[in-house]
C-alpha positions in Angstrom: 20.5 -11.8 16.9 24.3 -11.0 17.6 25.6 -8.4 15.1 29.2 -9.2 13.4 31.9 -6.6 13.8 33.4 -6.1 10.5 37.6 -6.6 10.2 39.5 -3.6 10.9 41.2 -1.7 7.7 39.0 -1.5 4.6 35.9 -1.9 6.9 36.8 1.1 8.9 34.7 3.8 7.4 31.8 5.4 9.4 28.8 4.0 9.6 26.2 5.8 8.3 22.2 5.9 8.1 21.1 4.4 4.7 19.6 8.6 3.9 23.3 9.8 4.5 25.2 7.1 2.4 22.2 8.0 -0.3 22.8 11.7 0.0 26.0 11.6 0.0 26.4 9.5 -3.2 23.7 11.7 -4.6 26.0 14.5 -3.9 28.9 12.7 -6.1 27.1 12.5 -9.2 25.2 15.4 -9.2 28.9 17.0 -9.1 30.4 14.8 -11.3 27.5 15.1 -13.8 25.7 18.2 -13.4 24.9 18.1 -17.2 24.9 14.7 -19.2 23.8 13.7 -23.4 22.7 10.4 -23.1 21.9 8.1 -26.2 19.4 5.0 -25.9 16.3 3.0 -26.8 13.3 4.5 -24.7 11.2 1.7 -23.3 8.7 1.3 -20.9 7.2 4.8 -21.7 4.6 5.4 -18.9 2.4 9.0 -19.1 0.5 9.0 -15.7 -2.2 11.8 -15.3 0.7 14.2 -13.8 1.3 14.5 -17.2 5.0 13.8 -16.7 6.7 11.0 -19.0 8.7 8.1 -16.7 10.4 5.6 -18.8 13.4 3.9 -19.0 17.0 5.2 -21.5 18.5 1.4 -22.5 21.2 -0.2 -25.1 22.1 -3.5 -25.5 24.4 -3.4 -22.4 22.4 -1.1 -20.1 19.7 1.1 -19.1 18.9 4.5 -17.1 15.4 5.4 -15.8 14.6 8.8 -17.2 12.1 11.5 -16.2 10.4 14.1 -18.7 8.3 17.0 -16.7 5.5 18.8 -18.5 6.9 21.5 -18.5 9.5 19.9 -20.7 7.5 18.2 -23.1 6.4 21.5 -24.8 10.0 21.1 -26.8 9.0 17.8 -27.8 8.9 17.8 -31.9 7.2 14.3 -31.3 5.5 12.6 -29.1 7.6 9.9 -27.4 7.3 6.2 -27.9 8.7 2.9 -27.2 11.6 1.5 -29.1 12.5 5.3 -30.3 15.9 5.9 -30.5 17.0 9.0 -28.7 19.5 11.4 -27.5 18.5 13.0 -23.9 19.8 15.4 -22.3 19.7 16.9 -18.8 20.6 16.4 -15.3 21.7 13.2 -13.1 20.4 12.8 -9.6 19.0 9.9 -7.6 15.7 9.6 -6.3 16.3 9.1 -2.5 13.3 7.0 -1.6 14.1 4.4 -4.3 18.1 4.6 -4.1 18.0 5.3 -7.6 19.9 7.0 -9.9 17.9 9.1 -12.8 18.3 11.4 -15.7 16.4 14.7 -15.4 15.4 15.2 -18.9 15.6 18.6 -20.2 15.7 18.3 -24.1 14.9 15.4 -26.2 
């Protein structure tokens, strides 16, 4: 299959492995947002053996997967659920094998 050359101009950037573009843009945020306070609707609440808490930060116009270590959860007042309204904060980052950004929850 014959590859396309892209147009000169905005199409002249490097090109890079799909690990350094990911790096890179995890880079930027964890810069730009090395502490965040995020407010949302925890859904899909998932508690696998590890003990860690995976679910997913949303509002009506978006959503943010989260991540809650054990370690963590000893601050918890309450357990988590689904459809509890929350305010979480802690860390952006993306998880590099899924090209996803994340919140790194530290307090709930």
């Amino acid at each position: 299959m014959k590859q396309a050359t892209p147009p000169a101009g905005r199409y002249s950037a490097p090109v890079q492995s799909v690990t350094e573009l990911t790096r890179s843009i995890r880079g930027l945020l964890e810069t730009q947002y090395p502490f965040a306070s995020v407010r949302g609707e925890i859904s899909n609440l998932r508690a696998p053996f590890s003990g860690h808490s995976y679910f997913t930060l949303k509002d009506d116009q978006a959503q943010l997967r989260a991540v809650l270590f054990k370690q963590q959860q000893r601050y918890l007042q309450q357990p988590l659920k689904d459809g509890q309204q929350v305010v979480c904060a802690g860390r952006i980052t993306v998880y590099e094998q899924r090209g996803e950004y994340q919140l790194l929850v530290d307090f709930v």
